[in-house]
C-alpha positions as CSV (number, residue, x, y, z in Angstrom):
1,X,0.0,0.0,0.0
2,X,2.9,2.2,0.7
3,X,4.0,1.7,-2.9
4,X,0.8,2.7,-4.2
5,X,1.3,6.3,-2.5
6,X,4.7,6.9,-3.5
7,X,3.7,6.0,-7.0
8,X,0.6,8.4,-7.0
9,X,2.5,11.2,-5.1
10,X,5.6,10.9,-8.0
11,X,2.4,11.2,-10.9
12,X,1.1,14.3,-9.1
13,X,4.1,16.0,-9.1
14,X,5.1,15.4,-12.6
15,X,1.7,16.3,-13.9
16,X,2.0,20.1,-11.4
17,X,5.7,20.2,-13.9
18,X,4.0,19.8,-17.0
19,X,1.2,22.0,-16.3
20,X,3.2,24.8,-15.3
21,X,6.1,24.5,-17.7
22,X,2.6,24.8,-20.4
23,X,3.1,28.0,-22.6
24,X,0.3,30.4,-21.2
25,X,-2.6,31.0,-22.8
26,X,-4.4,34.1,-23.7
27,X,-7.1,35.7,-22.2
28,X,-9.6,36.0,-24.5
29,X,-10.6,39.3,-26.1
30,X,-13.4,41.3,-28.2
31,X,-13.4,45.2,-29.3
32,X,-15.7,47.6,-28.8
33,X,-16.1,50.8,-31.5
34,X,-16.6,54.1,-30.1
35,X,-18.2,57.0,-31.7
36,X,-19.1,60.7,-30.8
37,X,-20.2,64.1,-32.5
38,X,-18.4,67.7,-31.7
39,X,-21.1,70.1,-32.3
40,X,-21.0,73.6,-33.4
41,X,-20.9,76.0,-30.1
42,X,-21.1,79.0,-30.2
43,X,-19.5,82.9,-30.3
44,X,-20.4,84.2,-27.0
45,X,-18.9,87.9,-25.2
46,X,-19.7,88.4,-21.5
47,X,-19.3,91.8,-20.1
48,X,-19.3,93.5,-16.3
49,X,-23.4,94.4,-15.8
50,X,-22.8,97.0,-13.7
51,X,-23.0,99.3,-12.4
52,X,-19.5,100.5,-12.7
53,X,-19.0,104.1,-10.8
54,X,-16.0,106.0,-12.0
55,X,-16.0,108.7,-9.5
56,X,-16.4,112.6,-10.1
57,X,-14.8,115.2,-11.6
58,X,-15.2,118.8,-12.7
59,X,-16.6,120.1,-15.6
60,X,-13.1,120.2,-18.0
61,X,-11.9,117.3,-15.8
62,X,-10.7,114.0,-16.4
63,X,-12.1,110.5,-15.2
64,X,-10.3,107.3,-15.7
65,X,-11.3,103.5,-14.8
66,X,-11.7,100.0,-15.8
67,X,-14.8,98.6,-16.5
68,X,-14.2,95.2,-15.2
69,X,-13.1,91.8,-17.3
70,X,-14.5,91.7,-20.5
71,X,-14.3,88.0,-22.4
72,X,-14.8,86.1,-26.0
73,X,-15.8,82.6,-26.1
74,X,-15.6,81.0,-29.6
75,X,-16.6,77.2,-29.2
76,X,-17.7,77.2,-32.8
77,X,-15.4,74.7,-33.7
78,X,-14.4,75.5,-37.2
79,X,-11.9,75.3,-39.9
80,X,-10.6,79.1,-38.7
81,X,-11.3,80.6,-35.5
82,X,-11.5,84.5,-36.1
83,X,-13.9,87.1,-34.6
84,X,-13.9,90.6,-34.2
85,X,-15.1,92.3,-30.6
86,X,-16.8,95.5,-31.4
87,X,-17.6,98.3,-28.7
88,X,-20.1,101.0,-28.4
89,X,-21.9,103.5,-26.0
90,X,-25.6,105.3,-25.1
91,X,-25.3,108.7,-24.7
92,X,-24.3,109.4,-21.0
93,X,-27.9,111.1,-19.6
94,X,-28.5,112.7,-16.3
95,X,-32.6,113.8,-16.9
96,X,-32.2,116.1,-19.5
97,X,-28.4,116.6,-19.3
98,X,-26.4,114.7,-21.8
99,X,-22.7,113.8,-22.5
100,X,-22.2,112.1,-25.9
101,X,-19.8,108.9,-26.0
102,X,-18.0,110.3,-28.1
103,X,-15.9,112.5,-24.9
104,X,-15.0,108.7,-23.9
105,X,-11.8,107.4,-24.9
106,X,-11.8,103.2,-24.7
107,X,-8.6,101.6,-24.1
108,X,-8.9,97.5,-24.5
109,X,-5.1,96.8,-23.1
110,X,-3.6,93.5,-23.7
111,X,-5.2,89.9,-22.8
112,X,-5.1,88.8,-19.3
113,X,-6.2,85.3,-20.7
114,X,-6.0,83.7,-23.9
115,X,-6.8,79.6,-24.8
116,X,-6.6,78.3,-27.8
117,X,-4.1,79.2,-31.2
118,X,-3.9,82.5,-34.0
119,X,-3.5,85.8,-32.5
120,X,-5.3,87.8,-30.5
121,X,-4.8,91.4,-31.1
122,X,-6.0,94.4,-28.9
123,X,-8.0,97.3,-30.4
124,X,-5.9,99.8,-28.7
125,X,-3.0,98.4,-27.0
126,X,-1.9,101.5,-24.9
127,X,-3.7,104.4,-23.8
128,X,-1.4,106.9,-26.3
129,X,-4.2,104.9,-28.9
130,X,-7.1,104.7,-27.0
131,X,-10.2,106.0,-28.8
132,X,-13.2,107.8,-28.7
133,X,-16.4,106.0,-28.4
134,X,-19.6,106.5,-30.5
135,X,-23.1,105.4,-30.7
136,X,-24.0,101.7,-32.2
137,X,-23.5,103.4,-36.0
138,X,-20.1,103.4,-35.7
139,X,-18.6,100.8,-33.4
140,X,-15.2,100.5,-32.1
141,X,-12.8,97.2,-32.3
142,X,-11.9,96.6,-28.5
143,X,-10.1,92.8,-29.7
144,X,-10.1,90.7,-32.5
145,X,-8.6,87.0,-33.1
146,X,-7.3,86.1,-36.6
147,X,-5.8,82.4,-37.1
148,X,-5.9,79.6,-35.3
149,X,-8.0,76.2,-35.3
150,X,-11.0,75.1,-33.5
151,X,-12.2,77.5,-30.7
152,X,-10.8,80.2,-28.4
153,X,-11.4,82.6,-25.6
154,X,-9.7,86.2,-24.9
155,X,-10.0,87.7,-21.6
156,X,-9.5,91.8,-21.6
157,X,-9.9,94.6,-19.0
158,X,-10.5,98.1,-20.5
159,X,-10.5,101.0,-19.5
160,X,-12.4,104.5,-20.3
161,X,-11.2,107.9,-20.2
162,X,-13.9,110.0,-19.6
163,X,-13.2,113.4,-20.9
164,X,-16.0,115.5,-19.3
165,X,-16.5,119.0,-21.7
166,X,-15.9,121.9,-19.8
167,X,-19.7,123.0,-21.0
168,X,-21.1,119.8,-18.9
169,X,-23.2,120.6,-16.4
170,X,-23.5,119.0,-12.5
171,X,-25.2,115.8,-12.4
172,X,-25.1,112.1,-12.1
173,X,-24.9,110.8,-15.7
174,X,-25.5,106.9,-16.5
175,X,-25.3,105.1,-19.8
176,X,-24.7,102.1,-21.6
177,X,-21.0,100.6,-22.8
178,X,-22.3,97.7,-25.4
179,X,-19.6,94.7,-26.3
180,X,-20.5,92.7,-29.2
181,X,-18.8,89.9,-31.3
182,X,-18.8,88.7,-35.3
């Protein structure tokens, strides 16, 4: 009986050799295909609501502040990525008082955040370019983006020079400042 379990114990263990000296096999597998859409976004600007108080000054005086962080959003997702920020202003009314834009120099400054590729050029860099603005008939470029694939975002913070004519007269005068994009 003793030879019995010597003889079964050796068959064991050379059976455990073969099976683990056995090339492994692999697992089995099976693929899977994926698909998805990028839609067409869209060309978005969001600007400070407001209000945004710039302080006083006399007639003849000067008044100078930004307005607050001004950004384009262009998730269009196209061939070319370019757009061009416009800006424009209400006249500046106190009852039946009135400032025109046009005594209200716009300075866009560089980016303080860009994504995405092309350039992004300011409408007036510095304020020895900054320029007047007008009523919606003739808007002004405060950025533009030329270049690049895909989408993009620009981040600005501009500022206005309010020139107040020395004919003004005392009052507390509110209007609109209007950023668009194309």
């Amino acid at each position: 009986m003793r030879r019995r379990s010597i003889v079964l114990v050796a068959a064991s263990a050379s059976t455990l050799m073969f099976l683990s000296a056995a090339p492994a096999v692999a697992a089995p597998t099976d693929e899977t295909i994926v698909t998805f859409a990028v839609e067409a976004g869209s060309l978005d600007v969001v600007a400070p609501a407001g209000p945004i108080d710039l302080g006083s000054a006399p007639p003849g005086g000067t008044l100078t502040g930004q307005i607050g962080p001004v950004s384009v959003s262009d998730t269009r997702g196209g061939a070319t990525s370019e757009w061009t920020a416009s800006v424009y202003a209400t006249n500046f009314i106190d009852a039946a008082l009135t400032i025109p834009p046009t005594t209200i120099d716009y300075w866009s400054g560089p980016t303080t955040a860009t994504t995405g590729g092309g350039t992004f050029v300011p409408g007036q860099l510095t304020a020895l370019v900054a320029d007047p603005l007008d009523l919606v008939a003739t808007p002004l470029v405060a950025f533009a983006h030329t270049g690049g694939t895909g989408g993009s975002t620009a981040t600005w913070n501009p500022t206005l020079i309010v020139n107040i004519p020395i004919t003004a007269q005392i009052g507390d005068y509110t209007g609109t400042v209007t950023h668009s994009v194309a």
